[in-house]
C-alpha positions as CSV (number, residue, x, y, z in Angstrom):
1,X,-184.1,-189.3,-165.8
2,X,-186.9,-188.8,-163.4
3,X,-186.0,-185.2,-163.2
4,X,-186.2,-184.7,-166.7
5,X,-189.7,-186.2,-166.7
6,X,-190.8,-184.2,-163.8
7,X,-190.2,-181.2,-165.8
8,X,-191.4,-182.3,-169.0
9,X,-194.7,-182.8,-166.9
10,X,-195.1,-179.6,-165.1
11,X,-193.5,-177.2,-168.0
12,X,-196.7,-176.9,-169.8
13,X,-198.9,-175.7,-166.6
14,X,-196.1,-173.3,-166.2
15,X,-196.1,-171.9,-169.6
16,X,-199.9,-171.4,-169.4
17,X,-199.5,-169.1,-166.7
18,X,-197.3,-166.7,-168.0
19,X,-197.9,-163.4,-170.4
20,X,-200.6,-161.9,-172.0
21,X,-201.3,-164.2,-175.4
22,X,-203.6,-164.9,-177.7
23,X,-203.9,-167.7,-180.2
24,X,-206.5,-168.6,-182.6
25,X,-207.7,-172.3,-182.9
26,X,-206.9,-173.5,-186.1
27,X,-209.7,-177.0,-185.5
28,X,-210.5,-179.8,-188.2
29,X,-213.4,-180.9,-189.9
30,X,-213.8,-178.1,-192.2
31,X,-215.1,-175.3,-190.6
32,X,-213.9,-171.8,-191.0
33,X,-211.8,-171.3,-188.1
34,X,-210.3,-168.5,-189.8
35,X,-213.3,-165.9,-189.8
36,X,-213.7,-162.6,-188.6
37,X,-209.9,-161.8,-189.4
38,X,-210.0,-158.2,-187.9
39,X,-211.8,-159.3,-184.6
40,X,-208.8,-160.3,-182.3
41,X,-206.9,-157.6,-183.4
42,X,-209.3,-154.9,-183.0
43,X,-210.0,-156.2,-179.8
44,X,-206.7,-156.6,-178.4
45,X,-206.3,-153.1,-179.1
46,X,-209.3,-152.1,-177.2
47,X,-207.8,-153.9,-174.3
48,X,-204.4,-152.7,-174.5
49,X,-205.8,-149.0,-174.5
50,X,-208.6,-149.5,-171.8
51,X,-207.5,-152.2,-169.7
52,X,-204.0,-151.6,-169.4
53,X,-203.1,-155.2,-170.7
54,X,-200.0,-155.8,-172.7
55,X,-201.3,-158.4,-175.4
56,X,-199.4,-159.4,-178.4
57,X,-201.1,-156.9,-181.2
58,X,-201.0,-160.1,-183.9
59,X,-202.3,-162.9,-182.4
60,X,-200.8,-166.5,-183.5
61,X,-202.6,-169.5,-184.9
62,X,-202.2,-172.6,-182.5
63,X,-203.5,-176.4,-183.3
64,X,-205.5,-178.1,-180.6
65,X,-203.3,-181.3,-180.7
66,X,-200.1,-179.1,-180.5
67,X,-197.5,-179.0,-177.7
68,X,-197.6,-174.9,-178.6
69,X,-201.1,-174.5,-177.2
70,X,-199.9,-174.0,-174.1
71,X,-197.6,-171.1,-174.6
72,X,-201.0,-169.1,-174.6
73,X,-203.7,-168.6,-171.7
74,X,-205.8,-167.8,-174.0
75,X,-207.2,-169.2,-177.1
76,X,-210.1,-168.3,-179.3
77,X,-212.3,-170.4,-181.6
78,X,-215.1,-169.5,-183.4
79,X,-216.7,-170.2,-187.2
80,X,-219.8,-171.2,-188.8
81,X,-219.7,-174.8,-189.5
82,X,-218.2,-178.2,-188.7
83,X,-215.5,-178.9,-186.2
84,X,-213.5,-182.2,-185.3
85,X,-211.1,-183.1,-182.5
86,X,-209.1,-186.3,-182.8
87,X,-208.8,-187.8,-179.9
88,X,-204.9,-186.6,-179.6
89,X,-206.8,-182.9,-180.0
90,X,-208.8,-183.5,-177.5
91,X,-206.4,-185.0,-175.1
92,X,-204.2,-181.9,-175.4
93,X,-207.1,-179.3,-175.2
94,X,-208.1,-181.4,-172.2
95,X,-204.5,-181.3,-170.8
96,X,-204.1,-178.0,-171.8
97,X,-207.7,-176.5,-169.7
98,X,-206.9,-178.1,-166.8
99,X,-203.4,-177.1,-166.7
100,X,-204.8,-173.3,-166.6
101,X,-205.7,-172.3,-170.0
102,X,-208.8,-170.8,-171.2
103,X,-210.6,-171.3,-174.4
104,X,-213.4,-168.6,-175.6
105,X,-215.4,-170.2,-178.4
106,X,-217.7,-167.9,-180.1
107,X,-220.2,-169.1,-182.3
108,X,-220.7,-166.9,-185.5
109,X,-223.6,-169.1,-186.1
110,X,-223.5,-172.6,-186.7
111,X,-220.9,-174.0,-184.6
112,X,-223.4,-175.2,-182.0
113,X,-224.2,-178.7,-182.3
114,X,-220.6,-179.6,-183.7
115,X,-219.1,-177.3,-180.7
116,X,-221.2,-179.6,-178.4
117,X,-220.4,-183.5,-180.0
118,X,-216.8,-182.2,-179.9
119,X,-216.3,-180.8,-176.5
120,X,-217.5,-184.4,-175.3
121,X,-214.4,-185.9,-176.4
122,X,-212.5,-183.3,-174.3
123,X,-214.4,-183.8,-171.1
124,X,-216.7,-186.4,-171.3
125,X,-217.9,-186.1,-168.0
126,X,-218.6,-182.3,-167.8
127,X,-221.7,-180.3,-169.3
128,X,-221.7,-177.1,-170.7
129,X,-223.8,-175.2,-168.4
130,X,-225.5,-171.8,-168.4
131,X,-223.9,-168.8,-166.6
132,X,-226.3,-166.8,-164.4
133,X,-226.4,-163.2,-165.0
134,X,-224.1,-162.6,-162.1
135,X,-221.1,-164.5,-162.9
136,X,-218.1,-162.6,-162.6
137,X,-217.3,-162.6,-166.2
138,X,-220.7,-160.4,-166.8
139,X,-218.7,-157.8,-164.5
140,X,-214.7,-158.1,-164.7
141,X,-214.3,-154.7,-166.2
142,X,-217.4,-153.3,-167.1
143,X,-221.3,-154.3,-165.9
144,X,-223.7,-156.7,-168.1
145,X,-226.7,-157.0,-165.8
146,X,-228.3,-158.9,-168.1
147,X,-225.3,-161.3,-168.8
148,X,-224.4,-161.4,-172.8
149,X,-225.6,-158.6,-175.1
150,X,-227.2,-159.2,-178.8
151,X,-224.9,-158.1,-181.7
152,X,-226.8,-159.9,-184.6
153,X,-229.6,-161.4,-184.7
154,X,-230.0,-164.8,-186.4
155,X,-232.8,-166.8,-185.3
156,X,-234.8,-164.7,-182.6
157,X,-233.2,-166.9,-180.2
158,X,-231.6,-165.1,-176.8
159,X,-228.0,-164.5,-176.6
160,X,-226.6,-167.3,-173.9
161,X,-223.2,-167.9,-172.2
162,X,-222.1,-171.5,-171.6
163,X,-219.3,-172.9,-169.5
164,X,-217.6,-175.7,-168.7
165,X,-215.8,-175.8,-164.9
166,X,-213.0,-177.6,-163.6
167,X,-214.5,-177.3,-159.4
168,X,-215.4,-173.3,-159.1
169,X,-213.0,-172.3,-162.7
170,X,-214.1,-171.3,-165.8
171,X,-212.1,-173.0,-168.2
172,X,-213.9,-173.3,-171.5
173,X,-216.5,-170.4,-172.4
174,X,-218.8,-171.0,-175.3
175,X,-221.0,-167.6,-176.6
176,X,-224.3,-168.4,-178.5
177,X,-226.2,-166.5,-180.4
178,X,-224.4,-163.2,-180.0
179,X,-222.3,-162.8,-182.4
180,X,-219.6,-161.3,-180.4
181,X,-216.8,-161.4,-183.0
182,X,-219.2,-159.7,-185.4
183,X,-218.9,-156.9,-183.5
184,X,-215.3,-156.8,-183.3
185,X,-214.8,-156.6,-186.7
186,X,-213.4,-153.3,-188.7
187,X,-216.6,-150.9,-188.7
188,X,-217.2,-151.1,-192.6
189,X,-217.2,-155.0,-191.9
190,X,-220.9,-155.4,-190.9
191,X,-221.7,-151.2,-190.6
192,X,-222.8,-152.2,-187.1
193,X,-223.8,-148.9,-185.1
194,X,-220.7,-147.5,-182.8
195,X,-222.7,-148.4,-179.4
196,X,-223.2,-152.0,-180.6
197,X,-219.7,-152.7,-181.5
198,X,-218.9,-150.8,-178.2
199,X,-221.0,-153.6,-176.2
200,X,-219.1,-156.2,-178.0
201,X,-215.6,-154.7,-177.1
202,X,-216.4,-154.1,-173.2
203,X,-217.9,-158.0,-173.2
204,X,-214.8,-159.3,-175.3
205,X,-212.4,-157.2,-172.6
206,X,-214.8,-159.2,-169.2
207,X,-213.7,-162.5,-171.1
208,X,-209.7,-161.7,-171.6
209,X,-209.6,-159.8,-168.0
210,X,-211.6,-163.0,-166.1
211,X,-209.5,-165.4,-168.3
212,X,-206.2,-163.2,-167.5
213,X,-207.1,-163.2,-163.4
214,X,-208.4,-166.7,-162.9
């Protein structure tokens, strides 16, 4: 019986660090988790094709209180409005980042102060901090000097890049006021200029090839 439980207890940190995956975080509260439909895809494809990665073309929809979470080292959030983690969500996302998972959320403006109240649950003793501009993530595959670039603009506020750490690894990203996903989005989608969605693709790839290596 103890053997059983042993492996019960370790088979989810060995699940997270296997394959190339990507999930989207289908959260409560209302928001819509389910925007920017074309981002993942398109940028999984970028990264197949420049970074040599081996992703899943279709990413799958995963639930923060589910067991399946940790099938995939790396899940994506993002959305414009309210969130809400019960406290068995936030358990599991908190098992499931400190058992070597990664979650990206990217706000597509208005996610920030529900992202925040939430993310207490899930580690109320850590802050999201700002990354400096020389973070690896800024540099993974190809060189942000300046840290995270502008897509759209909102409310004249800077594009920033928050993390939460478990001792010296990134395990929870948050990007705000970027728009990142925007940018990943089919071309006719927002009519964004090819260089712009080009900067969101290369920053999208340093998130998936730090999350990947670390």
């Amino acid at each position: 019986m103890k053997k059983v439980l042993l492996i019960l207890i370790f088979l989810p940190a060995t699940l997270v660090l296997h394959g190339q995956e990507i999930a989207v975080l289908k959260y409560k509260g209302g928001g819509d988790w389910y925007g920017n439909p074309t981002s993942l895809p398109n940028l999984i494809k970028f990264c197949n094709e420049n970074l040599s990665t081996s992703i899943d073309p279709d990413p799958e929809t995963v639930e923060p209180g589910s067991i399946d979470i940790f099938q995939y080292p790396f899940v994506h959030m993002t959305g414009h409005g309210n969130v809400f983690f019960t406290e068995e969500d936030a358990e599991n996302l908190r098992n499931y980042l400190m058992s070597g998972g990664f979650l990206h959320i990217d706000d597509n403006y208005g996610m920030n102060e529900f992202v925040r109240r939430e993310l207490k649950k899930v580690f109320p003793e850590k802050e999201l901090v700002e990354l400096p501009t020389d973070h690896p993530i800024f540099s993974s595959a190809y060189p942000f000097p300046e840290g995270l670039p502008k897509i759209h603009e909102h409310d004249r506020k800077r594009p920033q890049a928050f993390g939460i750490f478990e001792k010296d690894r990134l395990i929870c990203l948050f990007t705000y006021e970027s728009d990142l996903g925007d940018g990943w989005e089919n071309e006719q989608v927002h009519n964004d200029p090819p260089e712009v969605r080009l900067k969101a693709l290369q920053m999208g790839a340093n998130i998936i090839k730090y999350a990947f290596q670390n």
